[in-house]
Jmol script that loads the backbone (N, CA, C; Angstrom):
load data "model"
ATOM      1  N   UNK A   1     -36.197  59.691  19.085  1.00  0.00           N
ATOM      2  CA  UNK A   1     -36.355  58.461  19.831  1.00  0.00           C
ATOM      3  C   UNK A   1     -37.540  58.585  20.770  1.00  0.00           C
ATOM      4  N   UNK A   2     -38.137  57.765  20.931  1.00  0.00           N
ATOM      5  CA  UNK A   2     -39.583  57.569  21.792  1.00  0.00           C
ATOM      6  C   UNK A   2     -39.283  56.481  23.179  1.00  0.00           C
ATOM      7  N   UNK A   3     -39.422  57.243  23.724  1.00  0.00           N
ATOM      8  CA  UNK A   3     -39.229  56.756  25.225  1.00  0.00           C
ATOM      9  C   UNK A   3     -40.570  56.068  26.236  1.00  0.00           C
ATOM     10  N   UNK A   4     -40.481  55.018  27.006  1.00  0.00           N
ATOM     11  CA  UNK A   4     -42.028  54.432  27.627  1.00  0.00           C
ATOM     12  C   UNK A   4     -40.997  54.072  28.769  1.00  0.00           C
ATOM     13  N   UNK A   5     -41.546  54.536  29.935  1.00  0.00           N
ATOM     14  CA  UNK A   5     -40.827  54.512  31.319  1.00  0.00           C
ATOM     15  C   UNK A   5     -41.741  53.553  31.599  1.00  0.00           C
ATOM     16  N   UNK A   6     -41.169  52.156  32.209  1.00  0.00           N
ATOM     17  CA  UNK A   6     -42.519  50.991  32.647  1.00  0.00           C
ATOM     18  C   UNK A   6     -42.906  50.888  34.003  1.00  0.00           C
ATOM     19  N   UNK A   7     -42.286  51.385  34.972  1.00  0.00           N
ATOM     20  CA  UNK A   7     -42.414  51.676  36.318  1.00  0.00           C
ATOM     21  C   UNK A   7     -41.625  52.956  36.623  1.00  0.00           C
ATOM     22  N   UNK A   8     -42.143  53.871  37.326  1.00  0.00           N
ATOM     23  CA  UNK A   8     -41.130  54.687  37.666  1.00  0.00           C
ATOM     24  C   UNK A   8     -39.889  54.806  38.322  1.00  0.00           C
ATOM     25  N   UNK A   9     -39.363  53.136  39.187  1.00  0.00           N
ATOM     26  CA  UNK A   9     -39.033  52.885  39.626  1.00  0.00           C
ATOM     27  C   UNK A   9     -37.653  51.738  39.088  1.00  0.00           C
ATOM     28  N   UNK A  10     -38.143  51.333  37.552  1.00  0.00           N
ATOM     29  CA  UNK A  10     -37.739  49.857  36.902  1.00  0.00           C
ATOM     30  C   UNK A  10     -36.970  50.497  35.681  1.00  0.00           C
ATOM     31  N   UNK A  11     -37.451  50.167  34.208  1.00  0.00           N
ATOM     32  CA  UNK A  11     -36.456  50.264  33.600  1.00  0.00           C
ATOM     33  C   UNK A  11     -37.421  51.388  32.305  1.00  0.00           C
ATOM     34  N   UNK A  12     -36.595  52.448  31.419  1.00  0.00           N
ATOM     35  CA  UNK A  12     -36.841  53.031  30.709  1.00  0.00           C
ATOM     36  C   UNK A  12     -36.712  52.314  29.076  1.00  0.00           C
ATOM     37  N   UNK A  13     -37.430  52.270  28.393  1.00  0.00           N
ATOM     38  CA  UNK A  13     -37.449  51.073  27.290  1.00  0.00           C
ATOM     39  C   UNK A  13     -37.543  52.331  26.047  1.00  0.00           C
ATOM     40  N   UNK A  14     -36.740  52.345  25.210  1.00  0.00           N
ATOM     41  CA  UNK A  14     -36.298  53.255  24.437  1.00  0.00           C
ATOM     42  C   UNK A  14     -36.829  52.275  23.081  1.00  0.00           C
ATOM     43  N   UNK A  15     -37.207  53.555  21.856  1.00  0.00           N
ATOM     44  CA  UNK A  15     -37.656  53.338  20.566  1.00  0.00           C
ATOM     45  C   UNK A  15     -37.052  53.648  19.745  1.00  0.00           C
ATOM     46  N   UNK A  16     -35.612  53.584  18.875  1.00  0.00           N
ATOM     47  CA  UNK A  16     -34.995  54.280  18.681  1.00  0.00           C
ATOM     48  C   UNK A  16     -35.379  54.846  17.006  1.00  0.00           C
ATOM     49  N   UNK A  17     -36.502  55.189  16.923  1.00  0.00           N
ATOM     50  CA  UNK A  17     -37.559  56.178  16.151  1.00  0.00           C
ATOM     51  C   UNK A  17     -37.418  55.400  14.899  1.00  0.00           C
ATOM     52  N   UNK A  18     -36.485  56.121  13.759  1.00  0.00           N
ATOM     53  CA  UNK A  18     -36.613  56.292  12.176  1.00  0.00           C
ATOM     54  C   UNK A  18     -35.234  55.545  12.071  1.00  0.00           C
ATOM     55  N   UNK A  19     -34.753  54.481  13.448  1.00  0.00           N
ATOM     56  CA  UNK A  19     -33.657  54.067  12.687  1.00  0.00           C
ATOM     57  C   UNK A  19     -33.827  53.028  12.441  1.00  0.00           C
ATOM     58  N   UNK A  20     -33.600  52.465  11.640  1.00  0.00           N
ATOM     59  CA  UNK A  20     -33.443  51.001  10.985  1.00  0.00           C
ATOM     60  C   UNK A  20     -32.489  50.393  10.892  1.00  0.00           C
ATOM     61  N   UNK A  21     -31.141  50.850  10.769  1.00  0.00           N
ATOM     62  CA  UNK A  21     -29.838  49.950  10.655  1.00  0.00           C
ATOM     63  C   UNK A  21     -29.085  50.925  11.863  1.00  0.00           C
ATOM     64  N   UNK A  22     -28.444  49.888  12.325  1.00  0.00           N
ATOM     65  CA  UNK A  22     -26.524  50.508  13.516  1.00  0.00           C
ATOM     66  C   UNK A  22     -25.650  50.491  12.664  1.00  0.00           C
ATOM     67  N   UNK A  23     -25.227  50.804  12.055  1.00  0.00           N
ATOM     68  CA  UNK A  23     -24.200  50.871  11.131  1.00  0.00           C
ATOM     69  C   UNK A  23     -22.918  51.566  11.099  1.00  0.00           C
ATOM     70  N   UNK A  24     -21.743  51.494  10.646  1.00  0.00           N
ATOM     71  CA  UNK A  24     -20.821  52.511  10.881  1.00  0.00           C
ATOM     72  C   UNK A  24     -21.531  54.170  10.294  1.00  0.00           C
ATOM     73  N   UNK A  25     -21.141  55.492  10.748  1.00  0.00           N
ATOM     74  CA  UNK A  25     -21.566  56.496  10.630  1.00  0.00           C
ATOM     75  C   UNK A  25     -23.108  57.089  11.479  1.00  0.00           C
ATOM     76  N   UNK A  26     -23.444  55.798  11.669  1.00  0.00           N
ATOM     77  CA  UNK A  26     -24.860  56.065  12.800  1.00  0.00           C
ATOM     78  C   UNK A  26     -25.147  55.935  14.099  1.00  0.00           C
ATOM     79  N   UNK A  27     -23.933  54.931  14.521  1.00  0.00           N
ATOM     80  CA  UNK A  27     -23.713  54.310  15.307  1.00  0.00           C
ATOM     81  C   UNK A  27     -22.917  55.379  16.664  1.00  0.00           C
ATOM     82  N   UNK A  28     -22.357  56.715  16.244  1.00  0.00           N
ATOM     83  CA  UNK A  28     -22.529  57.931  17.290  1.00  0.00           C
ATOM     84  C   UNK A  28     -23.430  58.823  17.425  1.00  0.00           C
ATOM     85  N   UNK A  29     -24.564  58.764  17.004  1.00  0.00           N
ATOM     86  CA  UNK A  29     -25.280  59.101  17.033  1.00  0.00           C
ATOM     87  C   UNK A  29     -26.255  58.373  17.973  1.00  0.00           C
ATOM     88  N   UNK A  30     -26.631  57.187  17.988  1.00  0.00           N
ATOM     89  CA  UNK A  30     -27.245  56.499  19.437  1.00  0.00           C
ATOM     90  C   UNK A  30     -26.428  56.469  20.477  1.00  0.00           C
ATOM     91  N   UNK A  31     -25.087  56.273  20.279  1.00  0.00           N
ATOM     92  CA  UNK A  31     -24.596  56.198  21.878  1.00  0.00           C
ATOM     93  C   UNK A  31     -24.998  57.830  22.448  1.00  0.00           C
ATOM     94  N   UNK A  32     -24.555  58.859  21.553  1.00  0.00           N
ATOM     95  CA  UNK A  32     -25.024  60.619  22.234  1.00  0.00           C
ATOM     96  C   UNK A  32     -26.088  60.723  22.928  1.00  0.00           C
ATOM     97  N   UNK A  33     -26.537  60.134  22.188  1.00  0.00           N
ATOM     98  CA  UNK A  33     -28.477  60.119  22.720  1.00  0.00           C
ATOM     99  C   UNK A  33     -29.055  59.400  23.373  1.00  0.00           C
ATOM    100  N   UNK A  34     -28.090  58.238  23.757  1.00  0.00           N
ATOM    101  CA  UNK A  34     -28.289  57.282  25.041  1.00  0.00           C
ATOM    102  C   UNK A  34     -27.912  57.219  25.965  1.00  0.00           C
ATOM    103  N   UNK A  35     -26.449  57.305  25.933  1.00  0.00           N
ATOM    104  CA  UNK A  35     -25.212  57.680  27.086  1.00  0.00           C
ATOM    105  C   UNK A  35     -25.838  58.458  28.131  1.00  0.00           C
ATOM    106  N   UNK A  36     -26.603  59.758  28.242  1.00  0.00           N
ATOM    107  CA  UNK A  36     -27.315  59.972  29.383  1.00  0.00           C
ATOM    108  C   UNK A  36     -28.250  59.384  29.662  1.00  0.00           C
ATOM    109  N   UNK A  37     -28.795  58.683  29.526  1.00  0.00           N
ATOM    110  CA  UNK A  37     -30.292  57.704  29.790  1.00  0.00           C
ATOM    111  C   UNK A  37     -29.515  56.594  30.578  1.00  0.00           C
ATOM    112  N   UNK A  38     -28.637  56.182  30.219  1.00  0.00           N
ATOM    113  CA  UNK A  38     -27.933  54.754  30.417  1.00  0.00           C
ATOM    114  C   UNK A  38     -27.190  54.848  31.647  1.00  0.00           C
ATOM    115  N   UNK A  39     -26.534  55.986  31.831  1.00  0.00           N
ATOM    116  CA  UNK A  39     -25.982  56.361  32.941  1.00  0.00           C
ATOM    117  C   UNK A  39     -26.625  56.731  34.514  1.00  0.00           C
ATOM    118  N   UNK A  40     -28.284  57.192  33.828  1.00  0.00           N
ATOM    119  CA  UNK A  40     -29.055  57.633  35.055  1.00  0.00           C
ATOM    120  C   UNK A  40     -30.298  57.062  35.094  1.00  0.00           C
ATOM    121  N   UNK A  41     -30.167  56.389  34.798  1.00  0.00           N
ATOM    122  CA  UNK A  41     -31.213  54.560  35.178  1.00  0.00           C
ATOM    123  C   UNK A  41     -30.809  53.294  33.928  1.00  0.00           C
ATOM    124  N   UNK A  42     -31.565  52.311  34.148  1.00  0.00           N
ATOM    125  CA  UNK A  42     -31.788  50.975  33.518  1.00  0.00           C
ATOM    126  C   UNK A  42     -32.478  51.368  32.598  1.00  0.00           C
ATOM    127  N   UNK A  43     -31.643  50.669  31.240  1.00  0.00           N
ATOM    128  CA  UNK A  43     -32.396  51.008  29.723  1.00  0.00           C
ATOM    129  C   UNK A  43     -32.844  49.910  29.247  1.00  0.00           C
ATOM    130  N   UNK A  44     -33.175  49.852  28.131  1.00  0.00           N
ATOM    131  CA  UNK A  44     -33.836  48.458  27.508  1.00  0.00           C
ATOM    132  C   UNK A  44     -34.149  49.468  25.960  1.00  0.00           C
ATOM    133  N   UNK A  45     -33.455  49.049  25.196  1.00  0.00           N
ATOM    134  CA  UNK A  45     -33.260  49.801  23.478  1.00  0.00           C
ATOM    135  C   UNK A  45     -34.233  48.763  22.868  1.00  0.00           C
ATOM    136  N   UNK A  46     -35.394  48.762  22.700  1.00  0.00           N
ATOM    137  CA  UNK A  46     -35.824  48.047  21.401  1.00  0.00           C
ATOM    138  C   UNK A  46     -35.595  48.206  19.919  1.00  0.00           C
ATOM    139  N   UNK A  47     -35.301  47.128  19.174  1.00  0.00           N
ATOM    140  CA  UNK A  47     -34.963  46.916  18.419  1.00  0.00           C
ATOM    141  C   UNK A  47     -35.633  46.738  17.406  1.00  0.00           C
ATOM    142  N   UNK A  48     -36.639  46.599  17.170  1.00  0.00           N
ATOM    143  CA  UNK A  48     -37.796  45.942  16.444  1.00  0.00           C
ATOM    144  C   UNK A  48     -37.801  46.227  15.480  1.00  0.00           C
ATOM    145  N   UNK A  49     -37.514  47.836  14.778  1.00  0.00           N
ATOM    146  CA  UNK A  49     -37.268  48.049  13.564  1.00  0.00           C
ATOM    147  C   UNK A  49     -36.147  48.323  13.281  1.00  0.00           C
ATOM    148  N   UNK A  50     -35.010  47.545  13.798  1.00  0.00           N
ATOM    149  CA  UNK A  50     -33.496  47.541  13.549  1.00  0.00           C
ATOM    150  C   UNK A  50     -33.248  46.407  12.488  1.00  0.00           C
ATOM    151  N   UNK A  51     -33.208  46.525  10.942  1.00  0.00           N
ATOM    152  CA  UNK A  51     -32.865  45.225   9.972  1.00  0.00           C
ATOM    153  C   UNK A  51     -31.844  45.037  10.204  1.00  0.00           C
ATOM    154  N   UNK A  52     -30.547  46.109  11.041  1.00  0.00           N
ATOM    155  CA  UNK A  52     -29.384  45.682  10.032  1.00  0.00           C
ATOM    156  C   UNK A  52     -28.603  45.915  11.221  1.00  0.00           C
ATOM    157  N   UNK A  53     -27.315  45.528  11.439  1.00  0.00           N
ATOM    158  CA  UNK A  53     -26.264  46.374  12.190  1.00  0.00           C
ATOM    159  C   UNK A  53     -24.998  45.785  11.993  1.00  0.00           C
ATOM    160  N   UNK A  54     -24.169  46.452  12.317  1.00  0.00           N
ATOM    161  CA  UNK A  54     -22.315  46.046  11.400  1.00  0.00           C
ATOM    162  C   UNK A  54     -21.616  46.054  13.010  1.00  0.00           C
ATOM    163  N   UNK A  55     -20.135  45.677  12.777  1.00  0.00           N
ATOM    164  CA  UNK A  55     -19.445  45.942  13.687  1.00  0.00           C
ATOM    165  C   UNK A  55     -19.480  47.117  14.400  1.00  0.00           C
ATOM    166  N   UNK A  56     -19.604  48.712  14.024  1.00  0.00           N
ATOM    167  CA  UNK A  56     -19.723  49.829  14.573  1.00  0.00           C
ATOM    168  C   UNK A  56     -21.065  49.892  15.095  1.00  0.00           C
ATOM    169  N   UNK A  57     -21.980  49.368  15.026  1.00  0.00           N
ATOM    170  CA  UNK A  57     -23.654  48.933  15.685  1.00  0.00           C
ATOM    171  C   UNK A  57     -23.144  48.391  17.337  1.00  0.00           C
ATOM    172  N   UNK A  58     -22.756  46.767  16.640  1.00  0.00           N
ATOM    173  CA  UNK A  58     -22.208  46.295  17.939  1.00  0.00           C
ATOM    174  C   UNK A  58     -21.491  46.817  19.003  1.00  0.00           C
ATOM    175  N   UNK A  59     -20.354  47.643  18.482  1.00  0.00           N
ATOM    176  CA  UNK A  59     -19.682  48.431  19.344  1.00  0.00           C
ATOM    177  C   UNK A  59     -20.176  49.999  20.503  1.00  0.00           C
ATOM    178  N   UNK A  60     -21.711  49.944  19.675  1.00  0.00           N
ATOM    179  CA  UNK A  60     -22.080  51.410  20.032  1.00  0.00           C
ATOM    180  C   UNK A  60     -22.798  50.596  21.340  1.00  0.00           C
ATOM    181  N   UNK A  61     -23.717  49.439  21.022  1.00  0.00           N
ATOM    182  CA  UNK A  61     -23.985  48.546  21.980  1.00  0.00           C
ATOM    183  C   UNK A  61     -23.305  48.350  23.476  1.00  0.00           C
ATOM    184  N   UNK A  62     -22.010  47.892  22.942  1.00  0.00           N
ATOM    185  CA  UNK A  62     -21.320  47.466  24.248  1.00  0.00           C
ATOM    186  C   UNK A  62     -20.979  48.373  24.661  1.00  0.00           C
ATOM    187  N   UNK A  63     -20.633  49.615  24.138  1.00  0.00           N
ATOM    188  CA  UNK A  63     -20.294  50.869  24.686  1.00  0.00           C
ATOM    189  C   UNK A  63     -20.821  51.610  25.907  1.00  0.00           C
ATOM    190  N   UNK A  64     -22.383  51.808  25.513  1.00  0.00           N
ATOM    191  CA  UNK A  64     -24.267  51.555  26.085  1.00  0.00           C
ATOM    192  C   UNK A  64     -23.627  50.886  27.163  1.00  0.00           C
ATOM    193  N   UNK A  65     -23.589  49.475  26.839  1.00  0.00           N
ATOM    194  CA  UNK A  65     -23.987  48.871  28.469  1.00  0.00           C
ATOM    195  C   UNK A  65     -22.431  48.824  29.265  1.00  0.00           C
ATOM    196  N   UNK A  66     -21.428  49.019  28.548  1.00  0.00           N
ATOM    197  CA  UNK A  66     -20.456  49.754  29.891  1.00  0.00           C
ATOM    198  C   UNK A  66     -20.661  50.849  30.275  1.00  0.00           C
ATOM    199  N   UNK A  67     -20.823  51.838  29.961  1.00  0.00           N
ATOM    200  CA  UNK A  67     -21.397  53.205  30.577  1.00  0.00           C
ATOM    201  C   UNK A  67     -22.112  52.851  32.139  1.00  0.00           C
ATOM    202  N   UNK A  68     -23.396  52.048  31.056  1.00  0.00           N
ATOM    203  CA  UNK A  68     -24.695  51.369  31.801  1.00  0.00           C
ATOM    204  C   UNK A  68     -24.005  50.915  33.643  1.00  0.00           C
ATOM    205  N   UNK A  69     -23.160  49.866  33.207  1.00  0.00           N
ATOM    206  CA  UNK A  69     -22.824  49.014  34.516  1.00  0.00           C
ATOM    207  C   UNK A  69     -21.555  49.890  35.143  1.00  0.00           C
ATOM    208  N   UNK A  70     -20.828  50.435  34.654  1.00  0.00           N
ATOM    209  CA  UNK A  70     -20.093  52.068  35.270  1.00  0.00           C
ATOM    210  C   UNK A  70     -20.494  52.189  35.852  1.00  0.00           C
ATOM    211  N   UNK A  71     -22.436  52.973  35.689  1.00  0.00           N
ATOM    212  CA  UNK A  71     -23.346  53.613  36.488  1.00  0.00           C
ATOM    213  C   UNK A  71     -24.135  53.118  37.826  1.00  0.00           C
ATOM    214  N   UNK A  72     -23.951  51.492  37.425  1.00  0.00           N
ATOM    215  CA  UNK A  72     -24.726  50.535  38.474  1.00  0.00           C
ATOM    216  C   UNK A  72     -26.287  50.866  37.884  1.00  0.00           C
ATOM    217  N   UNK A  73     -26.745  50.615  36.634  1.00  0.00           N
ATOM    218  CA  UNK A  73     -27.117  50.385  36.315  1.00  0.00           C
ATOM    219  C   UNK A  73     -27.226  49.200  35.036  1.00  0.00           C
ATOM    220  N   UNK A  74     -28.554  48.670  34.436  1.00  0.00           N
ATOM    221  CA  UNK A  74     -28.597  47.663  33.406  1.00  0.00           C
ATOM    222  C   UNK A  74     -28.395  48.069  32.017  1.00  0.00           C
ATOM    223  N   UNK A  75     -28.302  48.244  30.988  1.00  0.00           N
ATOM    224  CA  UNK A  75     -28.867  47.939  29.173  1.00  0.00           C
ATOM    225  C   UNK A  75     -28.804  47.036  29.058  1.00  0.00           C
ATOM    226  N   UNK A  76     -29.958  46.716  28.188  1.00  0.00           N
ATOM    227  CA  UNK A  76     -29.984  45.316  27.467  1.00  0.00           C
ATOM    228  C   UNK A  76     -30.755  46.213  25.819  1.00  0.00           C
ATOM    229  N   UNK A  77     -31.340  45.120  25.236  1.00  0.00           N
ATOM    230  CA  UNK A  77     -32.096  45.391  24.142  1.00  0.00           C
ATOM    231  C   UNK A  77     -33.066  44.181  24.101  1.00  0.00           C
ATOM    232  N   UNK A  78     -34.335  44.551  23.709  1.00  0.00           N
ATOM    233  CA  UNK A  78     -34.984  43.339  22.786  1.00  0.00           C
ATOM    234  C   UNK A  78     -36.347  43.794  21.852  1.00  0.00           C
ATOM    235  N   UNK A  79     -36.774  42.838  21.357  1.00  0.00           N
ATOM    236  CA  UNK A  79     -37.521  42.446  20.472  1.00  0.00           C
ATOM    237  C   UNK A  79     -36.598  43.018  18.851  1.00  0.00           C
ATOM    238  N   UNK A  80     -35.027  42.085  19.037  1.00  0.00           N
ATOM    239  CA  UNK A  80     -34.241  42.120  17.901  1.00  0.00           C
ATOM    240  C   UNK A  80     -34.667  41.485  16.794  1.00  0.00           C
ATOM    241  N   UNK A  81     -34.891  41.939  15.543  1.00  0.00           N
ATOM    242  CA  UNK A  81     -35.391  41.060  14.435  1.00  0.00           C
ATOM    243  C   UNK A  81     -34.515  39.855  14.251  1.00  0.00           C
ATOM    244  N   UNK A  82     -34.537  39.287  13.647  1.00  0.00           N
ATOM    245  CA  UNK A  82     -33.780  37.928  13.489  1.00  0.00           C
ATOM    246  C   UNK A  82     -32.261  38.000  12.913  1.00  0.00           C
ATOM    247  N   UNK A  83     -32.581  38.931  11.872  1.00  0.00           N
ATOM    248  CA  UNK A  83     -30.727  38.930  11.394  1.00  0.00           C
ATOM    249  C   UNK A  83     -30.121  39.686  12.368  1.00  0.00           C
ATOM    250  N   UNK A  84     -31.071  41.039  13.213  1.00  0.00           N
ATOM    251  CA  UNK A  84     -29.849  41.145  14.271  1.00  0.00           C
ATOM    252  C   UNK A  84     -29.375  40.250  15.997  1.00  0.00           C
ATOM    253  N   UNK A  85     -30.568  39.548  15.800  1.00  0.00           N
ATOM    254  CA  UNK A  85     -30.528  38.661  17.238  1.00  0.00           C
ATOM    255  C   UNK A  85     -29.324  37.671  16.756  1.00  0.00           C
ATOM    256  N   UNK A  86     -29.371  36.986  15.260  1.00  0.00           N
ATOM    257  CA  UNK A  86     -28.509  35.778  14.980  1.00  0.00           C
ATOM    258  C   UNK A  86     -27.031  36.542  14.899  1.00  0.00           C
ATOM    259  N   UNK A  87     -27.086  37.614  14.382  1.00  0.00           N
ATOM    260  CA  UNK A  87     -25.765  38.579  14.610  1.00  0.00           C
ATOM    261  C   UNK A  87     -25.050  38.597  16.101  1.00  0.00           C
ATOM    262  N   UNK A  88     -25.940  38.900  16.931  1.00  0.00           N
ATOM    263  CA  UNK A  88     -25.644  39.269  18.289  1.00  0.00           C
ATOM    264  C   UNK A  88     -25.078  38.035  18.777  1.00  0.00           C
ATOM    265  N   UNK A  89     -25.741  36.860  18.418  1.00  0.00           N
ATOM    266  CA  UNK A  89     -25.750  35.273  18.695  1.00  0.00           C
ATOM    267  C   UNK A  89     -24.568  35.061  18.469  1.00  0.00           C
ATOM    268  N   UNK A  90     -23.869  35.543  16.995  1.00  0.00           N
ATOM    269  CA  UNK A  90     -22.487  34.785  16.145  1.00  0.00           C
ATOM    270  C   UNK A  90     -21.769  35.448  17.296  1.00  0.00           C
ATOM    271  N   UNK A  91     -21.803  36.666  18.093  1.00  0.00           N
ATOM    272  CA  UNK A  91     -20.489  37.089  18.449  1.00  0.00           C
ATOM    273  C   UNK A  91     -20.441  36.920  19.994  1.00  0.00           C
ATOM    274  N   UNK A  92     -21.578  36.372  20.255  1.00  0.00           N
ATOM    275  CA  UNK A  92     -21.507  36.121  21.586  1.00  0.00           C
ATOM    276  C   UNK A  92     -22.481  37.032  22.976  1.00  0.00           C
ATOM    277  N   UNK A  93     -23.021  37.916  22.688  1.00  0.00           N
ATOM    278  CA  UNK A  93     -23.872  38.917  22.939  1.00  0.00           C
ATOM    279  C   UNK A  93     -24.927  38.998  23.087  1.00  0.00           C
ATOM    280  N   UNK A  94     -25.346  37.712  22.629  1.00  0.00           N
ATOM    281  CA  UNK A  94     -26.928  37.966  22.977  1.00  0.00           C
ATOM    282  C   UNK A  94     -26.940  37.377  24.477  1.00  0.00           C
ATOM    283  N   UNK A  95     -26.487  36.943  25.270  1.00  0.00           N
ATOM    284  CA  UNK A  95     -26.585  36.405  26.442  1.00  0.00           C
ATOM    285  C   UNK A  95     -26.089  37.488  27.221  1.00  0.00           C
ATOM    286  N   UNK A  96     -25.716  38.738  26.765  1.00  0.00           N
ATOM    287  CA  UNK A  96     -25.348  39.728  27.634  1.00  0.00           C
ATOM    288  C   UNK A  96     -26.192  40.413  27.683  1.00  0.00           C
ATOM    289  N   UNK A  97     -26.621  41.107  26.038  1.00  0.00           N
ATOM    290  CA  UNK A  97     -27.733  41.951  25.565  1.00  0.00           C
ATOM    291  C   UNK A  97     -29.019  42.120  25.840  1.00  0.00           C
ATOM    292  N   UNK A  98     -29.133  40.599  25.271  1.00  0.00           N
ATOM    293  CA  UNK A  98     -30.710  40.228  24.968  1.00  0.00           C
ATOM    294  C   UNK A  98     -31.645  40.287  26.145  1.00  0.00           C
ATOM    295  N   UNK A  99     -32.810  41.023  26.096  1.00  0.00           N
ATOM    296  CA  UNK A  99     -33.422  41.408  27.685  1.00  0.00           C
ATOM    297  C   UNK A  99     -34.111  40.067  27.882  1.00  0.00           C
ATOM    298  N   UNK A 100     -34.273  39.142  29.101  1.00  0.00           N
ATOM    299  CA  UNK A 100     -34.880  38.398  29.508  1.00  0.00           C
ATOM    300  C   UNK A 100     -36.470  38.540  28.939  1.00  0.00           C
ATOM    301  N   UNK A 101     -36.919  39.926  29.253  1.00  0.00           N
ATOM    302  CA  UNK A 101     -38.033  40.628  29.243  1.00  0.00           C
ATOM    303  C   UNK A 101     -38.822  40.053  27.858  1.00  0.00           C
ATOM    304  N   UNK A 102     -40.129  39.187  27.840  1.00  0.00           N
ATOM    305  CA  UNK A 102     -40.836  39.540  26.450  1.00  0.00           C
ATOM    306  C   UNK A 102     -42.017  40.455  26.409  1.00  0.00           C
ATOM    307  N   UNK A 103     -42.576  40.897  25.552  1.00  0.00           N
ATOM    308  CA  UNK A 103     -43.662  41.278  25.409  1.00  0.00           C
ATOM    309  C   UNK A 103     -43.551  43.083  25.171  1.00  0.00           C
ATOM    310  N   UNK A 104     -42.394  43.447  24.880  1.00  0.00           N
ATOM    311  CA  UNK A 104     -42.105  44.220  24.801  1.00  0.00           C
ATOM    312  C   UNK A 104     -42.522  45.394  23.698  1.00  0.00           C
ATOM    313  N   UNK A 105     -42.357  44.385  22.853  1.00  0.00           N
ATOM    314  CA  UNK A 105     -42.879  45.122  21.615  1.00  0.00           C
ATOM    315  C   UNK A 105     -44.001  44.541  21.086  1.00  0.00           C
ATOM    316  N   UNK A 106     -44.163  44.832  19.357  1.00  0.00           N
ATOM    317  CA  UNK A 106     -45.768  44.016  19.164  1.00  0.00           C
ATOM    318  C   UNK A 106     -45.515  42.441  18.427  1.00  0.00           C
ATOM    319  N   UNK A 107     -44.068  41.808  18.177  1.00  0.00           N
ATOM    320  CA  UNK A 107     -43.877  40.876  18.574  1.00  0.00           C
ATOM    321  C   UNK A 107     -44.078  39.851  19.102  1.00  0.00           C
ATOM    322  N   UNK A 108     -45.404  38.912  18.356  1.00  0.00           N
ATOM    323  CA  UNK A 108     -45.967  38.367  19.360  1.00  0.00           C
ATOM    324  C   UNK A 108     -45.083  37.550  20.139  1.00  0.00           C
ATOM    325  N   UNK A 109     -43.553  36.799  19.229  1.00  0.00           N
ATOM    326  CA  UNK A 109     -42.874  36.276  20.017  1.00  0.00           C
ATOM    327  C   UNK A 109     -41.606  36.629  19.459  1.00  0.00           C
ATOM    328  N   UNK A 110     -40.902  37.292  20.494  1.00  0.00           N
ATOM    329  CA  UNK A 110     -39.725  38.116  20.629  1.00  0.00           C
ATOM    330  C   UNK A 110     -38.241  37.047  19.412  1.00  0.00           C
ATOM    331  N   UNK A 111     -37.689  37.525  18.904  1.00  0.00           N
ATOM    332  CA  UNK A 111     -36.237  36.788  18.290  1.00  0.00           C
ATOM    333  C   UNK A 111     -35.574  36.214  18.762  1.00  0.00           C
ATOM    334  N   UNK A 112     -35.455  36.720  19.850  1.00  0.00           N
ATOM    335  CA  UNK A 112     -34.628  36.083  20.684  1.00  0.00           C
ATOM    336  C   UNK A 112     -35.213  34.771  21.953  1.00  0.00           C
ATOM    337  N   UNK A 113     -36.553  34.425  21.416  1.00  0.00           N
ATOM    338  CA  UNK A 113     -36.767  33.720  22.310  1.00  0.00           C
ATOM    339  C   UNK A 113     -36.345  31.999  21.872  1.00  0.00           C
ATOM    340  N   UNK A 114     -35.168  32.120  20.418  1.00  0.00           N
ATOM    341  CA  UNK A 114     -35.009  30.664  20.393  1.00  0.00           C
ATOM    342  C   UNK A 114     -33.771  30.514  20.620  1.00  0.00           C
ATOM    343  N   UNK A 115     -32.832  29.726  20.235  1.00  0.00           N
ATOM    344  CA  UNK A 115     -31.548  29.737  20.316  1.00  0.00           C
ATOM    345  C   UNK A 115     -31.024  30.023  19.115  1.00  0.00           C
ATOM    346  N   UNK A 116     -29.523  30.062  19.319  1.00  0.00           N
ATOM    347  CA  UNK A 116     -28.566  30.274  18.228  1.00  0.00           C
ATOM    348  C   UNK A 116     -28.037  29.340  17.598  1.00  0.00           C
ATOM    349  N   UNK A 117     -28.524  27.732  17.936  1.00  0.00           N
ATOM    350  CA  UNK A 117     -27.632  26.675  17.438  1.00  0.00           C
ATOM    351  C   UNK A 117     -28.670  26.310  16.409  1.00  0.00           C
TER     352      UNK A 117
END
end "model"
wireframe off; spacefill off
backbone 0.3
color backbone group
C-alpha cells in the first residue's frame, strides 16, 4: 500500500497498491494493514483502482471507520469507481464514506460527485 500524508497535521490518504476488488477472503487483509493507521490519525483509502467489492469489502469498510471514530479520528474513502460508489449508494454509505474531498486522485471528476438517484 502507498501512503501520501497531505499535511502533517490533516489526513493520511492511502493507495491500497495491487488491489482491485474487497472481496470476501481479502477483505482481512486491509483492515490488518489499516487498523493501525486509522486508529492513529485521519485516513482517506482511495479507491480508484477498486472494480469490485462484496458484502465482506463493505464490512472491512465500516469496520475502518469504527476503529477510526473509537480513536477520535475520521475514514472516509474516495475517488470510488462507479460500480463501487453506486454499491456504497444502494446500502446507504456513501454519505458516511464518501470523502467530501475531490481531486484526490487522477480522476478528473471523482464518482461520487453525482448522486445515487
Amino acid at each position: 500500500m502507498n501512503s501520501t500524508l497531505l499535511h502533517p497535521s490533516s489526513m493520511l490518504v492511502i493507495e491500497p497498491g495491487d488491489l482491485h476488488e474487497i472481496v470476501r477472503g481479502q477483505e482481512h487483509v486491509l483492515v490488518e494493514r489499516l487498523r493501525p493507521l486509522v486508529e492513529s490519525q485521519s485516513t482517506t483509502l482511495d479507491l480508484a483502482r477498486v472494480e469490485r467489492i462484496d458484502a465482506a469489502g463493505i464490512a472491512a469498510l465500516i469496520s475502518l471507520y469504527g476503529c477510526a471514530q473509537q480513536a477520535g479520528h475520521s475514514f472516509n474513502v474516495a475517488n470510488a469507481t462507479h460500480h463501487v460508489a453506486d454499491i456504497l449508494a444502494i446500502v446507504g454509505l456513501d454519505r458516511i464514506l464518501l470523502s467530501p474531498c475531490a481531486g484526490l486522485g487522477s480522476q478528473p471528476e471523482p464518482a461520487f460527485a453525482r448522486t445515487a438517484a
